[in-house]
C-alpha positions as CSV (number, residue, x, y, z in Angstrom):
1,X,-104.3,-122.7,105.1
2,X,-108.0,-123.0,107.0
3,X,-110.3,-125.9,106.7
4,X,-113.8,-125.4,106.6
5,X,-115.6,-129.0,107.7
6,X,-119.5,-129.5,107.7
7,X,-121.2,-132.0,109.6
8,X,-123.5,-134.2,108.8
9,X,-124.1,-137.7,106.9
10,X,-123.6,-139.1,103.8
11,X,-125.7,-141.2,101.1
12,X,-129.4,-139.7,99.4
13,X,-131.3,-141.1,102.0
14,X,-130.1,-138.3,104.4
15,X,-130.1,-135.4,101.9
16,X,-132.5,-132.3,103.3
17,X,-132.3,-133.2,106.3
18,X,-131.9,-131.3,109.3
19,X,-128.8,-132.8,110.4
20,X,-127.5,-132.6,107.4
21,X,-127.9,-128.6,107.1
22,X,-123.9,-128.7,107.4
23,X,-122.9,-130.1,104.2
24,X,-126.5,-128.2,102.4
25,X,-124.2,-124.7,103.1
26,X,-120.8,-126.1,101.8
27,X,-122.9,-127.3,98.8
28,X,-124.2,-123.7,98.5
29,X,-120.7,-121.9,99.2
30,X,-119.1,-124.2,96.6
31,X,-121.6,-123.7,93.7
32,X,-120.9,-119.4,94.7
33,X,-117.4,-120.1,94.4
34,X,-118.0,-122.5,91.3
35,X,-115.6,-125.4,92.8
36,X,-116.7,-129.4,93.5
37,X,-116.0,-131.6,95.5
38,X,-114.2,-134.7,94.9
39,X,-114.1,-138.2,96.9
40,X,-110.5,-138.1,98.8
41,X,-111.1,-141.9,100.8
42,X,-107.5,-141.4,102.5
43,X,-109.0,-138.1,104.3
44,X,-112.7,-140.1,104.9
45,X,-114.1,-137.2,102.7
46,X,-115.2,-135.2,99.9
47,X,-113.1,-132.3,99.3
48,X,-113.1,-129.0,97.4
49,X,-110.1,-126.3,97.4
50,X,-110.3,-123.3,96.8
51,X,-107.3,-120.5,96.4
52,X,-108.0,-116.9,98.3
53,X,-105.5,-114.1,98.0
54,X,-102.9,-116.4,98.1
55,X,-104.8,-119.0,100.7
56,X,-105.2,-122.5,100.2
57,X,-108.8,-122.9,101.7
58,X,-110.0,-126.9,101.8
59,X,-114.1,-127.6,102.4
60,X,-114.9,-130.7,103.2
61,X,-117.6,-132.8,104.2
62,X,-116.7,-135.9,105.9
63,X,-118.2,-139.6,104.3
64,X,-117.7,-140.8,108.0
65,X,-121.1,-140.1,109.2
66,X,-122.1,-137.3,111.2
67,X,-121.0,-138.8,115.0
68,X,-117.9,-139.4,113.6
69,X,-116.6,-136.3,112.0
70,X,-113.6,-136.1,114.1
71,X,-111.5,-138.6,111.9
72,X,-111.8,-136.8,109.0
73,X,-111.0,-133.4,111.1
74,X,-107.6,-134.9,112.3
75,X,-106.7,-136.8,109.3
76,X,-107.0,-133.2,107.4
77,X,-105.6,-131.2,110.4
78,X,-102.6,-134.1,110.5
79,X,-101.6,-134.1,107.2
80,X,-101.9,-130.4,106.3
81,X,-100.3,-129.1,109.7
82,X,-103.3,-127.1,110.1
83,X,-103.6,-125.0,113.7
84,X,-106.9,-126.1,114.8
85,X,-107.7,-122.2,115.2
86,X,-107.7,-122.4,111.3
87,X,-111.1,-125.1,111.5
88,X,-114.1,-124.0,111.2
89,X,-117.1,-126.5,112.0
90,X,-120.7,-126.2,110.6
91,X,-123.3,-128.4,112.3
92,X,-127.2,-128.2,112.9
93,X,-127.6,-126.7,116.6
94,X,-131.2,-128.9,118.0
95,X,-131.1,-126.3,121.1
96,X,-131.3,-123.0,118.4
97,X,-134.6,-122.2,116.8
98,X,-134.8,-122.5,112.6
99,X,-133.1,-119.3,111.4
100,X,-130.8,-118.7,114.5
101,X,-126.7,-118.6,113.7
102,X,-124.0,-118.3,116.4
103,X,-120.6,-118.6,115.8
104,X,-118.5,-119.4,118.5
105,X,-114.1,-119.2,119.0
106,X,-114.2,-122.8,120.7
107,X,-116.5,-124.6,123.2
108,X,-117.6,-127.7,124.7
109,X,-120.1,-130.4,123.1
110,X,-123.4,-129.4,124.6
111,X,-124.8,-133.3,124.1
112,X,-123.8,-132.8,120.2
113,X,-122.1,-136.5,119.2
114,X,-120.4,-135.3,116.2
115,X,-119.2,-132.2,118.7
116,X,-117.9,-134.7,121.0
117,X,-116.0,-136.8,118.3
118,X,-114.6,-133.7,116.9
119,X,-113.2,-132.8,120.8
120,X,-112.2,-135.7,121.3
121,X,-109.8,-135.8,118.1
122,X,-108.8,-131.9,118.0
123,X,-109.6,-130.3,121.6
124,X,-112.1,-127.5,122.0
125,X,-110.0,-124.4,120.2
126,X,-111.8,-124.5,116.5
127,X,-114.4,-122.3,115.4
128,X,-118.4,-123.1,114.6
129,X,-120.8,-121.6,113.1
130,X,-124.0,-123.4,114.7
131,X,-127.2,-123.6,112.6
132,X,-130.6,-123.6,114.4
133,X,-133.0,-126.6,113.2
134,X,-135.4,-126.3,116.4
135,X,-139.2,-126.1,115.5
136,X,-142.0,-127.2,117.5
137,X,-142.3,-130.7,115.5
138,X,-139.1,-131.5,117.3
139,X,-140.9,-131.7,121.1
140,X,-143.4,-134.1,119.4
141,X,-141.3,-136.5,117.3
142,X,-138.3,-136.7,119.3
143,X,-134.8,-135.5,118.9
144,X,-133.2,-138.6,116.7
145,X,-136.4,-138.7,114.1
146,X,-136.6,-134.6,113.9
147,X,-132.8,-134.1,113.0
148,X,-133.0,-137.3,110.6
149,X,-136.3,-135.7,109.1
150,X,-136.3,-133.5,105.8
151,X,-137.4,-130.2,106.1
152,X,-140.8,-129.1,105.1
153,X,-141.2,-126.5,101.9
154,X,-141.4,-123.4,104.2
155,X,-138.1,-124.7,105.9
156,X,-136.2,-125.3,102.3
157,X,-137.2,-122.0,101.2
158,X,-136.0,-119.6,104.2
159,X,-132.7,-122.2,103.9
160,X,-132.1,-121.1,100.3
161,X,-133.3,-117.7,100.8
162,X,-131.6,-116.7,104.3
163,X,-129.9,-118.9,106.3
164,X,-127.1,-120.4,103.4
165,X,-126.6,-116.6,102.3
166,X,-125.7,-115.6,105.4
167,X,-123.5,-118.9,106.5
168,X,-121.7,-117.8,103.0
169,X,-120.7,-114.6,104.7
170,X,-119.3,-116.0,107.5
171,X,-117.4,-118.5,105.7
172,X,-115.8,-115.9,104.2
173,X,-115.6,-113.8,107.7
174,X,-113.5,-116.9,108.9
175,X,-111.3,-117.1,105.7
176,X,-110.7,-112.9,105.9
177,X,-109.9,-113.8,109.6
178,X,-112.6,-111.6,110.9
179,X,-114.6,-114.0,112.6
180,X,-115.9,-113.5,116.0
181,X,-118.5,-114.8,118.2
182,X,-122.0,-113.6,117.4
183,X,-125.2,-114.6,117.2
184,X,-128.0,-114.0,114.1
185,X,-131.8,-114.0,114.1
186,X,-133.0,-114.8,110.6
């Protein structure tokens, strides 16, 4: 079993935004898969499974807000006996220009609060695929506003046309157990 958790927030008022570039690639993977997600309150989360060659695969985006994603992580981890090798974290990456993926084994939280609250409930051992958000508007607005900012038209459109494509195929890299650290410039 693997568990594939996206940061970011809940409610309308933070959908398209950049913080919330986590749950807009589960959203994508899910409609490719043609699964949904349902509210599970006892894991603080909305959950869709899925079944591959035999896997149970659970994606879930955590209704804990994004600086608090580790409850969801550990409830899930807890009560599946899931190995936290078999997470895989995708969160916005503020230090990573728009259109730059790295995926990384483990690591520490690099200033990231939802990072932090996932290490401090699982360790540092899970895998991440981190999604670049950085544009110049961020140096001007500061870091707080620009993540909690929707992205402009341009932004959406290499999202839906680049970046969620290729987060798909990493997804499935993790699931295949191929995964390894790399980095992508799209």
């Amino acid at each position: 079993m693997k568990i594939i958790l996206a940061q970011g927030n809940p409610g309308s008022e933070y959908e398209k935004t950049r913080h919330n570039v986590g749950f807009l690639a589960l959203d994508f993977y899910t409609h490719q898969k043609n699964v949904q997600f349902q509210p599970k309150t006892k894991f603080h989360a909305e959950i869709a499974e899925l079944n591959i060659d035999g896997a149970k695969i659970l994606l879930a985006k955590p209704t804990t807000y994004y600086n608090e994603t580790g409850v969801t992580a550990r409830a899930l981890s807890d009560f599946y006996k899931v190995e936290v090798t078999n997470i895989l974290v995708i969160h916005d990456d503020l230090a990573l220009p728009l259109g730059t993926l790295r995926t990384r084994e483990k690591g520490s939280d690099a200033g990231n609060n939802g990072i932090k609250s996932l290490n401090a409930h699982l360790g540092e051992n899970y895998a991440r695929i981190r999604v670049g958000i950085w544009n110049e508007l961020a140096d001007r607005v500061g870091a707080t506003d620009f993540v909690l900012s929707r992205m402009n038209t341009e932004e959406q459109k290499k999202l839906q046309a680049d970046i969620l494509p290729k987060i798909s195929e990493l997804i499935d890299s993790f699931i295949a157990g191929t995964h390894a650290a790399s980095s992508h410039k799209l």
